[in-house]
GUNU-744148 format. One record per residue (C-alpha): residue in three letters; residue number from 0; chain; x, y negated, z. Coordinates in nm, 3 decimals, padded with zeros to 5 digits. Layout:
<sites>
{r->Ala, k->NUM, c->A, x->X, y->Y, z->Z}
...
</sites>
This chain:
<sites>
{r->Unk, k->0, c->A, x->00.000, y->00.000, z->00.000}
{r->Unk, k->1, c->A, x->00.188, y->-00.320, z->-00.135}
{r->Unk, k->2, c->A, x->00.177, y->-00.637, z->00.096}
{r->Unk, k->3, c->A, x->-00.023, y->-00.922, z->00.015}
{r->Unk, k->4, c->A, x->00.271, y->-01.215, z->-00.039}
{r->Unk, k->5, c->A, x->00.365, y->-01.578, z->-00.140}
{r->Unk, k->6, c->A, x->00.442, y->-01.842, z->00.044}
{r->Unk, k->7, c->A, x->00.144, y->-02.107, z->-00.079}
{r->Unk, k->8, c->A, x->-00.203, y->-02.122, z->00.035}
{r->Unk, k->9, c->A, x->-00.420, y->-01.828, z->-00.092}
{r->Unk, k->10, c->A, x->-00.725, y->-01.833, z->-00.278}
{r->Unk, k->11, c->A, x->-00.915, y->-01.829, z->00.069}
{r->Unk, k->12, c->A, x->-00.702, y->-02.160, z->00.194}
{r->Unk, k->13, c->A, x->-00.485, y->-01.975, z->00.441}
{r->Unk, k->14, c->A, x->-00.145, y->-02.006, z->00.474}
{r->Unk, k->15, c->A, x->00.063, y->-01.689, z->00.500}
{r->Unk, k->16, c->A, x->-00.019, y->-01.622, z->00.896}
{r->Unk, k->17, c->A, x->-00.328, y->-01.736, z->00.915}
{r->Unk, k->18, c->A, x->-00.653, y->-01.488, z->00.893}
{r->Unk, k->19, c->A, x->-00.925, y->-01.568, z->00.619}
{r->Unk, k->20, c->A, x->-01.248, y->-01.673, z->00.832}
{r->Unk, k->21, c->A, x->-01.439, y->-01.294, z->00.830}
{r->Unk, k->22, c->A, x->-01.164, y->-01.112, z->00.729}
{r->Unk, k->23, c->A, x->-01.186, y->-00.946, z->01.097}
{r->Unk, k->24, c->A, x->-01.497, y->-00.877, z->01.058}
{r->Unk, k->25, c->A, x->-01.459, y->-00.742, z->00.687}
{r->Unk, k->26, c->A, x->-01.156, y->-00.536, z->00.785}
{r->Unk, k->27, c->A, x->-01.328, y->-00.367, z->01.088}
{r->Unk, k->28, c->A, x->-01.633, y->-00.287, z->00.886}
{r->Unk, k->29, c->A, x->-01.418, y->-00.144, z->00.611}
{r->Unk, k->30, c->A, x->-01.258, y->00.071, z->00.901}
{r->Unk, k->31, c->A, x->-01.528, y->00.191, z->01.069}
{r->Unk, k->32, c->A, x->-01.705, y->00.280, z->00.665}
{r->Unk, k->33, c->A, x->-01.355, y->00.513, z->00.610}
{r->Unk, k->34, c->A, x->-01.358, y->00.664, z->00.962}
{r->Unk, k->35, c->A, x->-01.699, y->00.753, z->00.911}
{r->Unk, k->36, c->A, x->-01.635, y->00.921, z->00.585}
{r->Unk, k->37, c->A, x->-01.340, y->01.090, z->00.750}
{r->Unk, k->38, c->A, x->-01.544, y->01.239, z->01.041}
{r->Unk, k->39, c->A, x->-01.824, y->01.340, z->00.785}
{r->Unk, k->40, c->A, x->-01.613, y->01.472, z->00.577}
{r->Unk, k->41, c->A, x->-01.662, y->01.313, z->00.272}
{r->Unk, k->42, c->A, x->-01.307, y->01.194, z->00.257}
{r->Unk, k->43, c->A, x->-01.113, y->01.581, z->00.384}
{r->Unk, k->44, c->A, x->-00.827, y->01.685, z->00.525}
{r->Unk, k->45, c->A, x->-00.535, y->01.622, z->00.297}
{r->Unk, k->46, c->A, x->-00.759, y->01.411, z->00.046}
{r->Unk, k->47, c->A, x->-00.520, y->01.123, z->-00.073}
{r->Unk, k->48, c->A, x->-00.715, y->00.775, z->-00.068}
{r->Unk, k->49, c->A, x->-00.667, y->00.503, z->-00.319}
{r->Unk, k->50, c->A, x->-00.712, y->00.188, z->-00.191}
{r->Unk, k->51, c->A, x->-00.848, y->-00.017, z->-00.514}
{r->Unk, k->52, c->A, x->-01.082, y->00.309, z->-00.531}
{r->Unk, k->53, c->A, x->-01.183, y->00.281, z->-00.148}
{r->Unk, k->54, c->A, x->-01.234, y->-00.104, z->-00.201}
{r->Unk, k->55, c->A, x->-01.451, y->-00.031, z->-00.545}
{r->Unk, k->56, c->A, x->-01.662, y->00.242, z->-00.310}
{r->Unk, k->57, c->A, x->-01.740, y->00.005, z->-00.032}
{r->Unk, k->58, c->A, x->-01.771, y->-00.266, z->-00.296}
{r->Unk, k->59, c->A, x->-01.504, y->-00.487, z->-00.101}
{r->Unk, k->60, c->A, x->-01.152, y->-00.658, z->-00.195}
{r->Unk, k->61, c->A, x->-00.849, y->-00.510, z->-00.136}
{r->Unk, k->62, c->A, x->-00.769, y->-00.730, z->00.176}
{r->Unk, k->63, c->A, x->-00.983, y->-00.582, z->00.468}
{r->Unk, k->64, c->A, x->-00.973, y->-00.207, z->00.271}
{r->Unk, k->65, c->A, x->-00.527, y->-00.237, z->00.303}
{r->Unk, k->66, c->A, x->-00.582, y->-00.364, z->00.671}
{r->Unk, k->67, c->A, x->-00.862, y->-00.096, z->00.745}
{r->Unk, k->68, c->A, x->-00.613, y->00.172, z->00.611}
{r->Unk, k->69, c->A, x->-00.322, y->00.093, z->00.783}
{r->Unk, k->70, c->A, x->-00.524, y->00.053, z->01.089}
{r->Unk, k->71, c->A, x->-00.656, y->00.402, z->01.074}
{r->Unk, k->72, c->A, x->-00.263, y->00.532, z->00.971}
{r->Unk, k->73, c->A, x->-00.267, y->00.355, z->01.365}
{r->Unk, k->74, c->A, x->-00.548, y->00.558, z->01.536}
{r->Unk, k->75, c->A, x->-00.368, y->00.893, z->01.373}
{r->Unk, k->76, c->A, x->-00.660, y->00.935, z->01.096}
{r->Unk, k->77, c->A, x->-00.457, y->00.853, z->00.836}
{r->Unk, k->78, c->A, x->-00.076, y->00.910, z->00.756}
{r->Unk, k->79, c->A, x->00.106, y->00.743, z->00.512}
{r->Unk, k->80, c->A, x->00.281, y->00.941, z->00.190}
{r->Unk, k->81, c->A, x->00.642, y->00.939, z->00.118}
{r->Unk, k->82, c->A, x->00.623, y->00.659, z->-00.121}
{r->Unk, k->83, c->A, x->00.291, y->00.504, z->-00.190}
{r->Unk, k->84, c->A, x->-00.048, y->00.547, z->-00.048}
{r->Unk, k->85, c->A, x->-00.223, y->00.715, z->00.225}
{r->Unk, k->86, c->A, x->-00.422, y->01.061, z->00.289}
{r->Unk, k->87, c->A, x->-00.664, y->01.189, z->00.578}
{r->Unk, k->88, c->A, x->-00.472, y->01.348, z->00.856}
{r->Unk, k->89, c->A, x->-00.472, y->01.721, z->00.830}
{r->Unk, k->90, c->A, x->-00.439, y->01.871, z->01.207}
{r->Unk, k->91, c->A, x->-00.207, y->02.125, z->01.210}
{r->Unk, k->92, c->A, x->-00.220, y->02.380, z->01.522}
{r->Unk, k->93, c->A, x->00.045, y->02.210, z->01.723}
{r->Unk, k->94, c->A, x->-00.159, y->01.861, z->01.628}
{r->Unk, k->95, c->A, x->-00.443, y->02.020, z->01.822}
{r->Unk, k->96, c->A, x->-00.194, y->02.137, z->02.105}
{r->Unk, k->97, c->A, x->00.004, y->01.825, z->02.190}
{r->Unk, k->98, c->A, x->-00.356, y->01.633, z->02.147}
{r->Unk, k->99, c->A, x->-00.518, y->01.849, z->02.434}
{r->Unk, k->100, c->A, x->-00.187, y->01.861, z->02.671}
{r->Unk, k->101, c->A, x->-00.190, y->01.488, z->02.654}
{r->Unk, k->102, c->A, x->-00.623, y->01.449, z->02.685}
{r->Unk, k->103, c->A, x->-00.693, y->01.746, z->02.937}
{r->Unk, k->104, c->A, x->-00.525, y->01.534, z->03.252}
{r->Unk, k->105, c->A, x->-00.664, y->01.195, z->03.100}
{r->Unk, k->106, c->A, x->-01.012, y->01.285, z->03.048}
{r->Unk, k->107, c->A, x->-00.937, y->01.461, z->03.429}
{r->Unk, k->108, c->A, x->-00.827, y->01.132, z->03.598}
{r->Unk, k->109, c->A, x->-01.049, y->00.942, z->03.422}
{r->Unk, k->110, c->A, x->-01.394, y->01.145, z->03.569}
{r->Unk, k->111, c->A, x->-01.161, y->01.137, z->03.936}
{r->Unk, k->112, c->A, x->-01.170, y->00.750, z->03.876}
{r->Unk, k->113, c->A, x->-01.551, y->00.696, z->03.764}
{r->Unk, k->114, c->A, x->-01.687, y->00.923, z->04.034}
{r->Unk, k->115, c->A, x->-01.487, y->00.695, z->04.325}
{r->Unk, k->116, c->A, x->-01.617, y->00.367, z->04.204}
{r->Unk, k->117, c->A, x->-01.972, y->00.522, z->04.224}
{r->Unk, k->118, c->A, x->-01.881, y->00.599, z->04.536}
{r->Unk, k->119, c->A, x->-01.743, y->00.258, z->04.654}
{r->Unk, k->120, c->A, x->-01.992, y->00.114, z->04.490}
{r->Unk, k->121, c->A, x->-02.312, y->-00.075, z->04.637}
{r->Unk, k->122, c->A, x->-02.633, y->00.128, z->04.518}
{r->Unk, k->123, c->A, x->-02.745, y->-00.006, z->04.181}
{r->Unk, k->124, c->A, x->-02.428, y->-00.238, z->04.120}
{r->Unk, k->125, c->A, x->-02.215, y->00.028, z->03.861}
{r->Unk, k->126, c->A, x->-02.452, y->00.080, z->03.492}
{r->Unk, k->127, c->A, x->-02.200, y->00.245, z->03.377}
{r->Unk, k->128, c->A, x->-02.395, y->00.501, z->03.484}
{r->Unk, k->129, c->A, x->-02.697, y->00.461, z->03.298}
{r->Unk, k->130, c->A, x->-02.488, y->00.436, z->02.979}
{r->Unk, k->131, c->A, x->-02.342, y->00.779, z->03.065}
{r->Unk, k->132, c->A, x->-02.717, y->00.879, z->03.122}
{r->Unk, k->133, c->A, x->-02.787, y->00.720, z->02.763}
{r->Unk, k->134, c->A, x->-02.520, y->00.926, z->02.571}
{r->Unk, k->135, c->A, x->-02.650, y->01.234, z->02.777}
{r->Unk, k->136, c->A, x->-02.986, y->01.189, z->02.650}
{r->Unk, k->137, c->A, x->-02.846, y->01.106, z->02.267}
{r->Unk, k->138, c->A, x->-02.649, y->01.401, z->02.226}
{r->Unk, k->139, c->A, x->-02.942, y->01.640, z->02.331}
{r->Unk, k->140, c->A, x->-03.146, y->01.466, z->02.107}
{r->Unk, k->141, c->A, x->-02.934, y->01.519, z->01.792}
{r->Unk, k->142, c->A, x->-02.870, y->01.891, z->01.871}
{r->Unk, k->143, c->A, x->-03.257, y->01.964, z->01.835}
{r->Unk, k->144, c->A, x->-03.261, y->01.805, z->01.561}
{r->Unk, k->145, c->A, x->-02.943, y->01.951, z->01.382}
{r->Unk, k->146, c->A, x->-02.772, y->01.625, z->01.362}
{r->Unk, k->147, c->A, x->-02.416, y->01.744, z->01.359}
{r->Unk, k->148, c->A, x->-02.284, y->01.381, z->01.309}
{r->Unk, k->149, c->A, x->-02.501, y->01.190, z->01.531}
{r->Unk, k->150, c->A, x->-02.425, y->01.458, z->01.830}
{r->Unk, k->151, c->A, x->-02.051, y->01.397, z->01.771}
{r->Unk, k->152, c->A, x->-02.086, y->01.068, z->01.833}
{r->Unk, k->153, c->A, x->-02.265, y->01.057, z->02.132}
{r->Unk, k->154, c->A, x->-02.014, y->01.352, z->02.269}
{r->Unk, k->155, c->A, x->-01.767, y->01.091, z->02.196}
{r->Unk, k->156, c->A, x->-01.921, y->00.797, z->02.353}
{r->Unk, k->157, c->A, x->-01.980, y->00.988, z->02.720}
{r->Unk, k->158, c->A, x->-01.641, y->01.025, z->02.693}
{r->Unk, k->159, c->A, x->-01.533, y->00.651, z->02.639}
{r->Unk, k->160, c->A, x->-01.808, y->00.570, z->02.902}
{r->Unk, k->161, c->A, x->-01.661, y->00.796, z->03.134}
{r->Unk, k->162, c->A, x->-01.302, y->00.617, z->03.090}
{r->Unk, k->163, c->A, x->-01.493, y->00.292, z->03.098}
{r->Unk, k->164, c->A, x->-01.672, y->00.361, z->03.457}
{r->Unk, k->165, c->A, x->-01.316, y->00.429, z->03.555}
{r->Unk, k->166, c->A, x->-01.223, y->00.072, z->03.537}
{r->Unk, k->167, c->A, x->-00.862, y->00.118, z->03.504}
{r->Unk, k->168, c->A, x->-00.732, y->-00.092, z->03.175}
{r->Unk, k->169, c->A, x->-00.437, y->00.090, z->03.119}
{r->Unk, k->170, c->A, x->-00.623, y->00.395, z->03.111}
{r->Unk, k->171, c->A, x->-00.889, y->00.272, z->02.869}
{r->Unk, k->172, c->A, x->-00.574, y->00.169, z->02.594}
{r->Unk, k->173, c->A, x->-00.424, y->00.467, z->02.616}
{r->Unk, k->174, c->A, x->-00.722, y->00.647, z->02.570}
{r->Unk, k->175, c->A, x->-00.839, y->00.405, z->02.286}
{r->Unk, k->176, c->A, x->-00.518, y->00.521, z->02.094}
{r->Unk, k->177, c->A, x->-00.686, y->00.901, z->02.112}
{r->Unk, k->178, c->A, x->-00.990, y->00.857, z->02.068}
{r->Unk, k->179, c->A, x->-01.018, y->00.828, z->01.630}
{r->Unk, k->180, c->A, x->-00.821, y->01.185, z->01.682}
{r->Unk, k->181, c->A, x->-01.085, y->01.294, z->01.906}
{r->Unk, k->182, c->A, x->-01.373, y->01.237, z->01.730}
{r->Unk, k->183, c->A, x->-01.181, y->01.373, z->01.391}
{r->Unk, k->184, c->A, x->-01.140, y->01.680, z->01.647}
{r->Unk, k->185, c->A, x->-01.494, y->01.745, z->01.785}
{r->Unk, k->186, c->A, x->-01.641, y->01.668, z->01.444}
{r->Unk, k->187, c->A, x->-01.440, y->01.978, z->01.282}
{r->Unk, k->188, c->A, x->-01.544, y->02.243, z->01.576}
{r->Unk, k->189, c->A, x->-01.845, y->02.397, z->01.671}
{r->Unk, k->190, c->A, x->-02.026, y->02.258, z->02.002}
{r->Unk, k->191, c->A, x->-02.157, y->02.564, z->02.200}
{r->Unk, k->192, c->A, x->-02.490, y->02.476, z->02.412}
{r->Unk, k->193, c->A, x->-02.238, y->02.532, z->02.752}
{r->Unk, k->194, c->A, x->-01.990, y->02.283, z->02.658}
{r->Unk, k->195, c->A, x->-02.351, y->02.029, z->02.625}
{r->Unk, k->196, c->A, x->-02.453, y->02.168, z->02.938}
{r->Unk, k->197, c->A, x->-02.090, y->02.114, z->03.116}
{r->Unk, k->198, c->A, x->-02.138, y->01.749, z->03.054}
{r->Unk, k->199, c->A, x->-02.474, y->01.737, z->03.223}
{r->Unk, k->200, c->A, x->-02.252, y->01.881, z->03.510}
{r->Unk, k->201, c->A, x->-01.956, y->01.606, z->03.485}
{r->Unk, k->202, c->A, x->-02.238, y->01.315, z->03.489}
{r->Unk, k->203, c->A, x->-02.405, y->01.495, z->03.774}
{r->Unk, k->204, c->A, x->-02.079, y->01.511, z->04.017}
{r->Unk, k->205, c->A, x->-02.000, y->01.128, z->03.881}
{r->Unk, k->206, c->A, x->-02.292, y->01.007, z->03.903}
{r->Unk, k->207, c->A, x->-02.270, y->01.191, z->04.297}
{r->Unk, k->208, c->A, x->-01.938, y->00.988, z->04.383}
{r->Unk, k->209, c->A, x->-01.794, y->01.334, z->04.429}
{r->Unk, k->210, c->A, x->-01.453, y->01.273, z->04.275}
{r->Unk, k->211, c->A, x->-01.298, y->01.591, z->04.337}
{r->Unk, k->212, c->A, x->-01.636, y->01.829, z->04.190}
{r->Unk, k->213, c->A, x->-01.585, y->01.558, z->03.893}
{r->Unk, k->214, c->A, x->-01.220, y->01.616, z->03.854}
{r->Unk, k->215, c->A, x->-01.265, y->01.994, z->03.837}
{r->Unk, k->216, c->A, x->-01.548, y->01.995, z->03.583}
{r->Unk, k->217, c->A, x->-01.361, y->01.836, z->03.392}
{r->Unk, k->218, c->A, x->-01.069, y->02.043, z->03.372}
{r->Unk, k->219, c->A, x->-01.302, y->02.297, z->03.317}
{r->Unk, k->220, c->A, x->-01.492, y->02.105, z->03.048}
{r->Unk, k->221, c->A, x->-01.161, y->02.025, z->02.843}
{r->Unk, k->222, c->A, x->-01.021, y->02.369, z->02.865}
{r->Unk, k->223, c->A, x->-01.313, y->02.503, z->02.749}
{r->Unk, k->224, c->A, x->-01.294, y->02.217, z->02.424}
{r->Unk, k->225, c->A, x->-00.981, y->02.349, z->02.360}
{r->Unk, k->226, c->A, x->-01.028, y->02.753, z->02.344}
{r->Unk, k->227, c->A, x->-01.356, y->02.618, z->02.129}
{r->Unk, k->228, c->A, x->-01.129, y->02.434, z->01.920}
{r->Unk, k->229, c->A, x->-00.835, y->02.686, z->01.844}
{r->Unk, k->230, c->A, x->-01.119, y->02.938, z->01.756}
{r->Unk, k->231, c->A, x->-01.315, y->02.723, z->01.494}
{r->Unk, k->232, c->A, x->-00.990, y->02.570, z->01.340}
{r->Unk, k->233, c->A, x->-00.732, y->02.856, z->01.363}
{r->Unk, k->234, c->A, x->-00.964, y->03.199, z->01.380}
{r->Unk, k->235, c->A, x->-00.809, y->03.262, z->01.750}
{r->Unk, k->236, c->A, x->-00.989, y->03.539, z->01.936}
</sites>
């Protein structure tokens, strides 16, 4: 992906520097349009993406679709060829390793943290509760209806709302660097009916203030991802 140069004004009046006015907004809705084709699969493992084709398919300029692209290259969706271009991420077994040895005691201190400031907390002051409640009730509601995609998401969003009850910052970025390798993850394996009902049992113990019961359900919960996860993508017994 060439940079955009010169050392004028562009055709937007900025200076080399300077944003466009809505180019943030452009370039995140170009990224969100690619990671969604990623996780849906219309753009596969492997598949090599073209940015002038990209920009033609989400009927945008270049710009936002170069700064979308090397954002996702960031978030480990994307990964850049030898000399031109980018392709989608294909997770390799040891990917899927390393990803869970660095999650499992995240995702573990993370519930530890959320279930102690429900516990500190005066009754009715946390929501963060209610949101965890919310993604609960989504994901349930996209299984009965076979809505593969929509269930991923909300999988994905207890988990962010689990990191954000914790209200540790420095958790939250780290775990914001995972999380487009997460999704990519839980979108490409199967999701049993006891890994659904395991985080019924994580909000239950957070939602308690029980930090410890939380803790260990979630061990158990991740553990569980992971065995799921070897066996869909690898054909492990």
């Amino acid at each position: 992906m060439a940079d955009v140069a010169g050392s004028s004004a562009g055709r937007d009046g900025t200076r080399p520097g300077e944003e466009a006015p809505g180019r943030t907004s452009l370039s995140a809705r170009a990224r969100d349009a690619v990671r969604q084709r990623i996780m849906d699969r219309r753009y596969p493992q492997g598949a090599r993406l073209v940015e002038r084709e990209v920009a033609e398919e989400l009927r945008m300029s270049r710009v936002p679709v170069r700064e979308a692209l090397r954002a996702l290259v960031g978030e480990g969706l994307l990964e850049l060829l030898p000399h031109s271009g980018v392709r989608v991420r294909r997770l390799e077994r040891a990917d899927v390793e390393h990803l869970y040895e660095v999650w499992e005691p995240l995702a573990v201190q993370a519930s530890r943290l959320a279930a102690r400031r429900v516990a500190r907390a005066a009754p009715g002051e946390l929501p963060g509760t209610v949101a965890l409640r919310s993604s609960l009730d989504r994901a349930e509601q996209a299984a009965r209806a076979d809505e593969g995609a929509r269930e991923v998401a909300a999988h994905t969003a207890f988990h962010e709302d689990i990191v954000a009850l914790s209200g540790n910052p420095m958790l939250a970025r780290t775990m914001e660097q995972l999380s487009g390798q997460l999704q990519l993850l839980f979108g490409m394996r199967e999701e049993p009916e006891h890994m659904r009902a395991q985080h019924a049992v994580m909000f239950r113990y957070i939602a308690a203030g029980d930090e410890e019961s939380a803790a260990a359900s979630t061990l158990l919960h991740v553990r569980d991802s992971r065995t799921v996860a070897l066996r869909s993508l690898f054909d492990d017994a």
